[in-house]
C-alpha positions in Angstrom: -52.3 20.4 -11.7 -50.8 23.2 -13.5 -47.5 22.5 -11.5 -47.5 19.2 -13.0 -48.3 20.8 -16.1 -44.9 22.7 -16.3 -42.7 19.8 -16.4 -42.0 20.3 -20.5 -40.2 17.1 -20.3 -42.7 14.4 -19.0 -45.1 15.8 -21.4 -42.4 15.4 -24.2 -42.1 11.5 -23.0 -45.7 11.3 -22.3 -46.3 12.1 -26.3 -43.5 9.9 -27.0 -45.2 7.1 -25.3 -48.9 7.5 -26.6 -47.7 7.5 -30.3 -44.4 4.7 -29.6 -47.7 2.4 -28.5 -49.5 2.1 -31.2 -46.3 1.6 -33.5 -45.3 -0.5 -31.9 -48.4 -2.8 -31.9 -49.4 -2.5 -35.2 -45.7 -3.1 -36.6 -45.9 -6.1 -34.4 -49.0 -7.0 -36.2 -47.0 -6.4 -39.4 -44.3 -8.6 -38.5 -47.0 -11.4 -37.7 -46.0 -11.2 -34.2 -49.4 -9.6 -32.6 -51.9 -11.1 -30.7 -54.9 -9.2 -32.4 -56.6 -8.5 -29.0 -57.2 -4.7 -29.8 -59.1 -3.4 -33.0 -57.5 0.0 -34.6 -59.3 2.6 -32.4 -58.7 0.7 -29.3 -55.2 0.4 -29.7 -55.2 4.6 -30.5 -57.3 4.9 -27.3 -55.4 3.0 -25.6 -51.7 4.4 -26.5 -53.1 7.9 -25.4 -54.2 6.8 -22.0 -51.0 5.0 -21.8 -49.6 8.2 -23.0 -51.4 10.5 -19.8 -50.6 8.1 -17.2 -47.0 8.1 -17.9 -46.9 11.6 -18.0 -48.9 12.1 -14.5 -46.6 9.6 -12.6 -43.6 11.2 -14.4 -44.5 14.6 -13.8 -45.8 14.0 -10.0 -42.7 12.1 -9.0 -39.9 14.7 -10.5 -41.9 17.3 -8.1 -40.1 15.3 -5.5 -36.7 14.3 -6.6 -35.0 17.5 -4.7 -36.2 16.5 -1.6 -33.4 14.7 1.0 -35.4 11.7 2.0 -32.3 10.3 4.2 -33.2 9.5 7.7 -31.7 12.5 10.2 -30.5 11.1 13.6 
């Protein structure tokens, strides 16, 4: 965990992504385009886990990307 932790970058995006969500959703709303499925605090809760998941896939897959993964013969 704290080597995932270390990636300054996905955690940058990750924050990115939790507050983009609910923006985006509520200026849907605004725009009469949303679908009202959420109340307030679920769509906060929600762009947060949104938010940490993005940020542990992003994180977990960049410990890789160094790695040759071409098939040797």
């Amino acid at each position: 965990m704290k080597k995932l932790l270390k990636d300054r970058q996905s955690i940058k995006l990750g924050v990115l992504v939790a507050l983009l969500f609910p923006l985006v959703y509520f200026g849907m709303h605004l725009l009469g385009w949303g679908n009202e499925s959420f109340n307030w605090w679920q769509t906060l809760l929600a762009g947060l886990f949104t938010g940490a998941f993005f940020w542990f896939f992003t994180s977990s897959f960049r410990q890789f990307r160094d790695e040759d993964v071409t098939p040797r013969r």
